[in-house]
Every structure is written in C-alpha cells, then in structure tokens.
N, C-alpha and C positions, 0 to 999 in steps of 0.2 A: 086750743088746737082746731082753729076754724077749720082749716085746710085738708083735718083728717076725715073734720064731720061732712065737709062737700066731697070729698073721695069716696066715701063711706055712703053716701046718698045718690052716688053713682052709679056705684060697683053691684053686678049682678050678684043673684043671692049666691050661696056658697053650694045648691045642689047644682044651676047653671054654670060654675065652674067646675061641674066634675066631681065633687065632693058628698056623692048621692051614697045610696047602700053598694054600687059594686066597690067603691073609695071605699066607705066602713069595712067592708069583709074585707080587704086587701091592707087594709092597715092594721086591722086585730094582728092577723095572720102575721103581716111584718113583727109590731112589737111583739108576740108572741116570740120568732124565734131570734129578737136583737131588744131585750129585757131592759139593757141600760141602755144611758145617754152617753153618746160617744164624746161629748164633750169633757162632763163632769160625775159619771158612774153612776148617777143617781137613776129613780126608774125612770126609762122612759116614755111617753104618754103622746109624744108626737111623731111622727113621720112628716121631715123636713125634706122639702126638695134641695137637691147643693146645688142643682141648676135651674133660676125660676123659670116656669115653666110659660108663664104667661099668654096661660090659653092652648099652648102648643100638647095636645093630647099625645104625641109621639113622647115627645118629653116627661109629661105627667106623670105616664104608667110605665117609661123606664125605672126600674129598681135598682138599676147602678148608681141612680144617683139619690136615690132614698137615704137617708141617714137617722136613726133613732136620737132623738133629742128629749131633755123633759122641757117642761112648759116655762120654765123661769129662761133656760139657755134660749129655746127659741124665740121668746120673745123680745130678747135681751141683747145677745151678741150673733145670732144667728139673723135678725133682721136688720140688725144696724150695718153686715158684711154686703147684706143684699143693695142698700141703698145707698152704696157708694160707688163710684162712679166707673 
C-alpha cells in the first residue's frame, strides 16, 4: 500500500486536525451518552463523522452528524462508504 504510506507522510498530524483534548472531552462525553455502535450494537469506541469533514471545522463539531461506531465498523464499512465516489 505504497499510496497509503505517501498519504500518510503527508497528512498533518491528528492534533492539527482538530483531534486535540477539546476532540477527547467531546468524544468521551459522546460515547458516554451513545454506548453502542449504531451499526452493529457492539460497544462503541468511536465517534465517526457521516459527513467527512475535511478540515471544515463547522463540520467537525456539528453533532448531528456524529455517529457512535466500534473500531472494526469503522474502519471497515464506514470508510469504504467515505471513499466512494
């Protein structure tokens, strides 16, 4: 996967996207009060955008589009949906 390792050697780190401690607190808080994966009932461990957000901070910290996902869904069927066309 050459193509992921040059994206990936790109891509700013994950606090430059937004992903810093006010992201941590707002994400406990999420899965705290949305416990499962809305996909598959298992716990969930992620807080998935349903719209990527791609830098767009209005975007990001909208909560309507927040979705509790676990770690296998999102990285599985919830990014495969994102990168299709």
């Amino acid at each position: 996967m050459r193509r992921d390792r040059e994206h990936d050697a790109r891509r700013p780190s994950a606090v430059a996207r937004g992903y810093g401690s006010k992201w941590r607190e707002a994400r406990a808080g999420f899965l705290a009060k949305h416990p499962t994966c809305c996909r598959c009932g298992k716990p969930a461990t992620v807080v998935h955008h349903t719209t990527p957000h791609r830098g767009d901070r209005a975007l990001f910290w909208n909560r309507a589009l927040w979705a509790p996902v676990c770690q296998p869904c999102h990285d599985g069927p919830c990014q495969a949906e994102e990168k299709r066309p």
